[in-house]
C-alpha positions in Angstrom: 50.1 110.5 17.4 49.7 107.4 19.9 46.7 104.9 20.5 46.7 102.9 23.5 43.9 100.4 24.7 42.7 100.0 28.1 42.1 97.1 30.3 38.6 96.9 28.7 39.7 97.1 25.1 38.3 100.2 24.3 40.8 102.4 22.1 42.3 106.1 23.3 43.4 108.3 20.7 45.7 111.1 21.6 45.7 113.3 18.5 48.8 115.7 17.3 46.9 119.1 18.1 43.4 118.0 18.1 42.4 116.7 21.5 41.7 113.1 22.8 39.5 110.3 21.2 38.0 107.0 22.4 36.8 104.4 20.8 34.2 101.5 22.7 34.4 98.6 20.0 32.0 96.7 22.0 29.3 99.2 21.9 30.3 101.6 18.8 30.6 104.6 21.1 33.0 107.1 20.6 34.2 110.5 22.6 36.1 113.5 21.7 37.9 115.7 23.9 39.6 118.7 23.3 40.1 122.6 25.0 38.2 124.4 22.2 34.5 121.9 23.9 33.5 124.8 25.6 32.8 122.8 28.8 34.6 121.9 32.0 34.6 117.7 31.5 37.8 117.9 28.8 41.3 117.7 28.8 43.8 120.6 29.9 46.0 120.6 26.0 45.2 119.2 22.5 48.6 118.0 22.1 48.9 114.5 23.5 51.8 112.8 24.2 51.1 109.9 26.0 48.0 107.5 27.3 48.3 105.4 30.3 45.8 103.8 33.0 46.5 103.2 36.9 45.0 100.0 38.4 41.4 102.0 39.4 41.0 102.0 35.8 41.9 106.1 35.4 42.8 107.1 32.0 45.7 109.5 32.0 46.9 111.9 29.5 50.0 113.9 29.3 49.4 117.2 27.1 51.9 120.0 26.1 49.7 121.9 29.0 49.9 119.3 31.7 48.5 115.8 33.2 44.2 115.1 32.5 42.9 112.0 34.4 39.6 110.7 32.9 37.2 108.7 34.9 34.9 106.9 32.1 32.9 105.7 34.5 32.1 107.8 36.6 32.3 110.8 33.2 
């Protein structure tokens, strides 16, 4: 549904139903997020509509739910 990078190249995913992905290209890691993780670190909705990142680095995703801001470094 949309990809977006970041200011440090790594690709964000936002899926149509399934959640949030991310991939590092300079490290080969990758991340999944999505409501059905069972755990309290994920997004709020699996339906992404848009991917966009403040200047302290936050990743920010709107969801058919609401707003999720993601921290990478800090998880």
């Amino acid at each position: 549904r949309i990809v977006f990078e970041d200011s440090k190249g790594r690709l964000w995913l936002g899926f149509n139903g399934n959640g949030l992905g991310m991939y590092d290209p300079h490290n080969g890691n990758t991340r999944l997020w999505n409501t059905g993780m069972q755990k309290e670190k994920t997004i709020i909705g699996n339906l992404v509509f848009d991917i966009c990142e403040d200047k302290e680095g936050i990743i920010w995703i709107t969801t058919n739910n609401g707003v999720t801001g993601i921290d990478i470094e800090q998880d």
